[in-house]
N, C-alpha and C positions, 0 to 999 in steps of 0.2 A: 697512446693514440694509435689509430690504424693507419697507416703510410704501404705504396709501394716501394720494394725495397730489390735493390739490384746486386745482387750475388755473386762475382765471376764464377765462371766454369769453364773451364778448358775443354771438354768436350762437346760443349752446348756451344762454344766463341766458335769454333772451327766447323763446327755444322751447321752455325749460322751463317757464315761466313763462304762457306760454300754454295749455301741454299740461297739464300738471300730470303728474303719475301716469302718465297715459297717454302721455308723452315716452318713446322706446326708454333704457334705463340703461344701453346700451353705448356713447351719446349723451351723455352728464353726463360734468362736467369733473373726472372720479375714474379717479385710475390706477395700478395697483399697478407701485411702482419700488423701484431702486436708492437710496438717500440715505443720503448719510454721518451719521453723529453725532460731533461734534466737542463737543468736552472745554469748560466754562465754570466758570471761578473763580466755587467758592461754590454748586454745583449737584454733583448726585452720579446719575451711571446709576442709572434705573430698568426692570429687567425688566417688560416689560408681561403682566399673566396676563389680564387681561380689560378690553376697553372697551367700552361702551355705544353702542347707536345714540339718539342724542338727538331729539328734536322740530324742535332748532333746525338739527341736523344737515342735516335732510329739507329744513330750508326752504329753506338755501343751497345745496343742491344744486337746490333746484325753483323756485328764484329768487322766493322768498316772503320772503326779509329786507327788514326797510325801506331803503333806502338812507342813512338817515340814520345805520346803525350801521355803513357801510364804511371810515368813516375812522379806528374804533378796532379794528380786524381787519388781518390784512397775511397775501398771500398771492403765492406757491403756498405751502400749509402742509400738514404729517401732520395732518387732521381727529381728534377723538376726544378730549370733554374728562372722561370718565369713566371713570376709570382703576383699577382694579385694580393695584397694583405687587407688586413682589418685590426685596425688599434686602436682602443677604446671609442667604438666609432664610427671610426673614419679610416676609409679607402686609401689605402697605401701602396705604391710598386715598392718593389724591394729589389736593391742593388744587391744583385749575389757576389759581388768581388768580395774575398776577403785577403786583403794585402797586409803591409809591414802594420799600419795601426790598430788592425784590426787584432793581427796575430801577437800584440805584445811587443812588437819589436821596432829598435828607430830604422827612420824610411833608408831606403835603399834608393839610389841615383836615380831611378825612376820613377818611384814615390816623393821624393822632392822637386821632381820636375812636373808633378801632377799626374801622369801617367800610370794610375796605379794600374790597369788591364795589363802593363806590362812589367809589372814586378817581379821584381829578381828574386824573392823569397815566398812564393808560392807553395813552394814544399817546408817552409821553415819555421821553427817556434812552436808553442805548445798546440797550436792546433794542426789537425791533420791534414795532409794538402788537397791541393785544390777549391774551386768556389765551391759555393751554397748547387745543390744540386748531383755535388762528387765529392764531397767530404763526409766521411763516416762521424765526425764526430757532431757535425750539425745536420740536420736533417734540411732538404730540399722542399718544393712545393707539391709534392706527388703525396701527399699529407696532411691532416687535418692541422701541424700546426706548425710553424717553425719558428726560428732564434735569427735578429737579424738585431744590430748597434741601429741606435738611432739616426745617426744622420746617414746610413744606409736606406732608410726609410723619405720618399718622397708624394709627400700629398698628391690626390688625383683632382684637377680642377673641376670646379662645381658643374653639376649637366654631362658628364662623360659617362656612357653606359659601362659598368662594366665588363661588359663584352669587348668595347673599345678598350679599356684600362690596361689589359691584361698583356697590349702588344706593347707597351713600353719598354722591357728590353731588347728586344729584337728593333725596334724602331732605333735604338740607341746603338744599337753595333752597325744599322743601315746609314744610320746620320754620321757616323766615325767616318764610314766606308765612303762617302759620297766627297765629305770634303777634302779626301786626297783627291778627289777629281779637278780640284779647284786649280787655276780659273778654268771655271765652264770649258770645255770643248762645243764646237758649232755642233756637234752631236752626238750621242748617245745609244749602245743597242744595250738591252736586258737581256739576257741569255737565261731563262729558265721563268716560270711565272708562279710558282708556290708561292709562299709566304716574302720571304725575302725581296723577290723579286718582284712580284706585285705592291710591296712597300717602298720598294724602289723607285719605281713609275709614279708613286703617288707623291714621296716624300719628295722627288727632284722637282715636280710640279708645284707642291709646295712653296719651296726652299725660292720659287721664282725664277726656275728653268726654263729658257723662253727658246733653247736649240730644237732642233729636229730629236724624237726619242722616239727610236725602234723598240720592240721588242718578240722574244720568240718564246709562242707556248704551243705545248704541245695537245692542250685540250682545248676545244669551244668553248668552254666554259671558262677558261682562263683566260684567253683571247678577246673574249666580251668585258673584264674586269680589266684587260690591261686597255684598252680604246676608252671605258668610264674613267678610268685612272689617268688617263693624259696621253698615253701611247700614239704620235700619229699612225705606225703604221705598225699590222703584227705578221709576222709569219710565223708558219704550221711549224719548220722547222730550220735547223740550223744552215743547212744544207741550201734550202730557198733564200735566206736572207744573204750567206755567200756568193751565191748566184747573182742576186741581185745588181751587187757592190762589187766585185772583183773580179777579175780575169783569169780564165783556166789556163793551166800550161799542164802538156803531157810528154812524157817521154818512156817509151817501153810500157808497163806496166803500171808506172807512177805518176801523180797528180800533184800540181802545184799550184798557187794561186798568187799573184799581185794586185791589191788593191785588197778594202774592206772598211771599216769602221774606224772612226779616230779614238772611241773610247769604247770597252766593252765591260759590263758589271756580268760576271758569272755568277750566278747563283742558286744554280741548280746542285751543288755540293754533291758532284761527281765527277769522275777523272775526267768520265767522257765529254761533260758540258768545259772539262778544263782544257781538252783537246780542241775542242770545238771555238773555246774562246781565243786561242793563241791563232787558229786561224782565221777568226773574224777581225783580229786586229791590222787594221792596216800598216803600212813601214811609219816607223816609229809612232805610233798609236800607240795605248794603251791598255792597259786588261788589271781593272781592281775584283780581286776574289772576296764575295762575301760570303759563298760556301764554303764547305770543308772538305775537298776533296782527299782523300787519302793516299795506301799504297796504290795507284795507278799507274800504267805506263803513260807518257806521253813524248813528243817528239820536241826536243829543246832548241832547235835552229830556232826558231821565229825570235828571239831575244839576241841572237847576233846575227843574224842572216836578216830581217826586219827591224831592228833594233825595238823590239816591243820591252816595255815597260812593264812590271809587274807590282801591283802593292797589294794586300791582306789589310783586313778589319776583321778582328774575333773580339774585341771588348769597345772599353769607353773610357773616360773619368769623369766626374763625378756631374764637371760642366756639362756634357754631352750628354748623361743621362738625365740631366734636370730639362736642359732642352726637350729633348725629347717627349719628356713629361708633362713640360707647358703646352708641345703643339698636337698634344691629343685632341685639345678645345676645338682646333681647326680642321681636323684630318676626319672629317667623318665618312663612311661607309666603311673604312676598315673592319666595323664588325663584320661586315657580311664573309668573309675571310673564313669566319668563322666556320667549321665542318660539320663541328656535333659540342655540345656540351654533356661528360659521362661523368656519373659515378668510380671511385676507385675500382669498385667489384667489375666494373666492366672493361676494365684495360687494355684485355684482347681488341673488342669493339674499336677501341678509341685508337690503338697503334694501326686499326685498317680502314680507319677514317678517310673520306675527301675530301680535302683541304684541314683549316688547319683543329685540330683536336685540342680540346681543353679539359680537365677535369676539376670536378669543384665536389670539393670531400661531402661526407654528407653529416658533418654538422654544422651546416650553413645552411640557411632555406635558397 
């Protein structure tokens, strides 16, 4: 089957990494190939209709992951953990976790607690580590086909375009992220309006959010999707919404500020939107990261000097992914989210997309 396939390179990591964005992407360790799929007891062919370009995608190609998460990743692998499937059929999301059940092995304290996004044997057992999308020995959805256990597989409710369908994972890490927010805060700021964050704005609206919800983008065009998505109020940038909420203090050359937001979702998955968010946080507020920010610098006072709180969302279980799954029925316009829909051959195209990129192989009409 033809799949794109991600290759490390140590001199391609460090010059993207340097370069950032402005790195040539016929330079990045992505290549559309040949790869077999071979048959695994207890896994069943998945048709790929559609896969997502992810945040965390971008980073590992632009060598923005931390290195501390390469020993639960194994490569060269088919990238692409947001799937779209087709089985015998019928429209399936495909949960890319593969934990203790999946890998052969009995559950580990956090797999018996249901927590499998956070299992402890990640790297362990005959398969090789990491999910679907960073494991060499199963291919991801950046492919014409992939390997997923069946009850990894969740029907898409009848009437959901698949252009909607395909955000079902990321909606499932946004719905993880949100109910550490619980109970409600009187209100809410978004930090960043991509993907993430504009599923933010829509899903807490959803979910029956009835506080006050800021949020900051940095385009017109984001800024209009975050006021249709529930937003009461948006600013341009981070900078303006601080302004707005808290009080400056100067002293020499230094800035400080008191007062800001009681809860702040970052999702812009960069150091800077991480910087940005520990200053939006007011004393003892809050800051759930649903990006990924990496090696960054940032300034650690605000967590004992504000007493700001900090939580992370990067997976789900099985619960939270099924939810997710059911409230596509409800969440419409999320397709418009959508950037481009590409061909594999056009990969380049689709990693300089605006908003969010998807590919859909080309043996599917």
């Amino acid at each position: 089957m033809r799949a794109l396939v991600y290759t490390p390179s140590l001199p391609r990591f460090f010059g993207a990494r340097l370069l950032g964005k402005r790195f040539p992407k016929g330079l990045l360790p992505l290549a559309l190939k040949e790869v077999p799929l071979s048959e695994r007891e207890g896994f069943v062919r998945v048709r790929v209709r559609l896969s997502g370009v992810c945040g965390s995608d971008l980073a590992l190609l632009y060598g923005k992951s931390p290195p501390s998460l390469s020993p639960f990743f194994s490569f060269p692998a088919v990238l692409g953990h947001e799937i779209l499937g087709e089985v015998g059929g019928s429209l399936v999301a495909v949960n890319p976790l593969l934990a203790c059940h999946d890998r052969g092995l009995p559950p580990c304290p956090m797999c018996q607690r249901g927590e499998e996004g956070l299992c402890q044997n990640l790297a362990e057992g005959p398969l090789a580590p990491g999910i679907l999308g960073y494991n060499r020995d199963l291919p991801g959805g950046w492919g014409e086909w992939t390997l997923a256990r069946p009850e990894r597989l969740y029907p898409i409710p009848q009437g959901v375009p698949e252009e909607r369908a395909v955000f079902a994972e990321p909606l499932a890490v946004v719905l993880r992220g949100l109910g550490k927010l619980r109970p409600w805060p009187e209100e809410v700021l978004v930090l960043g309006m991509g993907t993430l964050g504009l599923l933010a704005v829509r899903l807490l609206r959803a979910l029956g959010y009835t506080g006050r919800l800021f949020a900051v983008a940095k385009y017109a065009h984001q800024a209009e999707r975050a006021k249709a998505f529930g937003a009461d109020q948006v600013f341009p940038s981070a900078k303006e919404a601080l302004l707005e909420r808290a009080k400056r203090y100067r002293y020499l050359l230094f800035e400080g500020h008191r007062g800001g937001y009681e809860a702040v979702v970052e999702a812009s998955g960069s150091g800077k939107g991480f910087r940005e968010a520990l200053a939006l946080a007011r004393e003892g507020g809050r800051v759930l990261l649903l990006g990924a920010p990496g090696l960054e610098w940032a300034d650690l006072s605000p967590f004992w000097f504000k007493e700001v709180a900090l939580v992370g969302s990067y997976t789900y279980t099985r619960e939270e992914f099924g939810q997710a799954v059911a409230l596509l029925k409800e969440l419409e316009g999320l397709e418009a989210l959508v950037g481009g829909v590409f061909p594999l051959e056009a990969w380049r195209e689709a990693l300089a997309a605006r908003g969010k990129a998807l590919f859909r192989p080309g043996n599917v009409a």
